[in-house]
C-alpha angles and dihedrals in degrees: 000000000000087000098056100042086054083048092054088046096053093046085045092057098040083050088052100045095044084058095044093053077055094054090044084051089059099044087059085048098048086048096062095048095045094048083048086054105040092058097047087061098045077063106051083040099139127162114288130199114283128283149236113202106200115196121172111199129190114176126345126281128192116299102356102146089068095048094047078054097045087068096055087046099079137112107249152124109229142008162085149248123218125193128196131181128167104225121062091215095054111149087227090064087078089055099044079050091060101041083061103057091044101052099033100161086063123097104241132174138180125200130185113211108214100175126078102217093166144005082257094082083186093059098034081056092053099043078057100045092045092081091064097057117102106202139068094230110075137188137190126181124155132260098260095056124109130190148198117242096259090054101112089038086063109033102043085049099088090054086070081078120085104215093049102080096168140032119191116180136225113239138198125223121240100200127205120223102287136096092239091054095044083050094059102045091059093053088055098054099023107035101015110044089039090055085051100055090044093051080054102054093042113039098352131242103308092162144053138245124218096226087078141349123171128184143144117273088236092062094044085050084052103056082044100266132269083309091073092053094039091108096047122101092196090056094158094046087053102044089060088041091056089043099045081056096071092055102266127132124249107214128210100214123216089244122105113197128194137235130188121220131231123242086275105187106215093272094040075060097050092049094046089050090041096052087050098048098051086051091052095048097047089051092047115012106176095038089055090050083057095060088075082090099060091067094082106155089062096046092050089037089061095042089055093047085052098039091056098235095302109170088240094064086043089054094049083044099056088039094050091047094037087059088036086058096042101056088037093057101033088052098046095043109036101027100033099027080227104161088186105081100081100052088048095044091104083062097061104074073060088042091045091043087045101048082038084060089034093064101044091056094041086067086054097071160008108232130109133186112215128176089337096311129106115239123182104212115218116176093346084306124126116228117184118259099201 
């Protein structure tokens, strides 16, 4: 009996690991048509309507002054930032403050968002501080995100076409000191930005990024508003779902932005994965059940430990790490610009065991920890845990 469920196992992993090279193979694939793309619309980048940044804060994370500064720093022609926050003491009020009285010639705002319109306190902010923009084009991007000068030329570009009717944007993770941190930062550039790009060769972007969406107002009237977003915990995933909805078309720019990470512990780092993943499975759950492929070096580790060691298995195990490390290098270096992964690449057998583990638990519950509070996720949709 022990024999044949070891032999189910084995046939299980090799089957695993022969799927994941595959994946690998379209990562490599889907970076060579994003980086085509991505060029030939850093050719056609032209002036664009002006713009209302909307960025709802809550707290202070690590270096968020410069990235407040990083946004009146482009280079263009017209538009405004508007911050919101729902409590009048918030310790991000005294940056916003300061931001003011060093960039007077930019239009700034802060508005405190005294109604709870959803469990999601981020979107129930924005649905508040969109009355105060002024103009039909929008974007909202977190606290943590920084940005190059030509950042609103090129991302705002796509919108001059009719049939795009979002752009949502890769990122990169500036980590702090710490494991946890370190850990993150490898799943971003080399977990999280490969699974987009091969989202994007196989079915297209058909969701959002909170490092940056950007959108028309109309479009947002038309899906109901933030209103209609203001439960979900995945509220960037959701807001390219409903537009994509209408028949538009939801665009991966060619700008990679950059975040920088908080001090995570290594269980700070588990609950932060584990959060993530629950949202993502609950928003596509199938989808989400497919990523057990991408964890190849455990697959063809655990075809080698049940084959014994056979040449064969050792084979299947240098091809599968060879491609690992392939796609893993090629995205975070071409595509991010993350130098880091490199120097990092003897973390990610740990990073592949861990979101392996990750996975398996995420499929065991419903709860999610979020800014210090319990939520129970039910369909993507955050209920209270008091």
């Amino acid at each position: 009996m022990v024999h044949q469920l070891l032999r189910i196992f084995e046939l299980l992993a090799v089957a695993a690991a022969i799927s994941s090279i595959a994946y690998y193979v379209t990562c490599l694939w889907g970076v060579s048509s994003f980086l085509r793309t991505a060029k030939l619309a850093d050719k056609n980048v032209r002036p664009t309507p002006a713009v209302s940044i909307l960025k709802p804060l809550k707290g202070t994370d690590p270096h968020m002054y410069e990235c407040f500064r990083s946004h009146c720093l482009q280079d263009y022609p017209e538009y405004e930032i508007i911050f919101g926050v729902s409590d009048p003491r918030d310790p991000a009020i005294e940056l916003v403050e300061r931001l003011t009285r060093e960039f007077p010639q930019r239009v700034i705002r802060l508005t405190v968002c005294r109604q709870t319109l959803g469990t999601n306190i981020k979107v129930s902010n924005l649905a508040q501080m969109l009355p105060e923009a002024r103009y039909e084009h929008l974007i909202v991007n977190d606290s943590d995100i920084r940005v190059e000068p030509d950042y609103l030329r090129r991302v705002l570009a796509p919108l001059a076409d009719p049939a795009i009717g979002l752009v949502t944007c890769l990122y990169r993770g500036i980590p702090s000191d710490t494991l946890g941190s370190r850990l993150e930062s490898l799943g971003i550039s080399m977990d999280f930005c490969p699974g987009v790009l091969v989202a994007r060769q196989i079915e297209g972007i058909k969701f959002g990024l909170g490092s940056t969406l950007a959108f028309r107002r109309r479009d947002l009237q038309a899906i109901g508003g933030f209103e209609t977003l203001a439960d979900y915990l995945a509220d960037d995933y959701q807001l390219g779902q409903h537009i994509a909805a209408l028949g538009l078309k939801v665009e991966l720019s060619g700008v990679v932005v950059e975040t920088f990470l908080p001090r995570y512990t290594l269980s700070e780092f588990f609950s932060h994965q584990l959060r993530w993943a629950r949202a993502v499975r609950d928003s596509r759950f199938w989808g989400y059940v497919g990523m057990g492929i991408t964890f190849g070096i455990p697959w063809a580790l655990g075809a080698l430990i049940c084959a014994r060691g056979a040449v064969w298995a050792w084979e299947l195990f240098a091809i599968t790490v060879a491609m690992r490390v392939a796609a893993a290098v090629v995205v975070g270096m071409t595509v991010l610009g993350d130098r880091r992964v490199t120097r990092f690449l003897a973390m990610l057998p740990l990073r592949d065991f861990i979101a392996m583990l990750v996975w398996i638990t995420s499929f065991a519950g419903h709860k999610v920890e979020w800014r210090g509070e319990l939520f129970r996720l039910k369909d993507g949709k955050l209920e209270s845990i008091p």
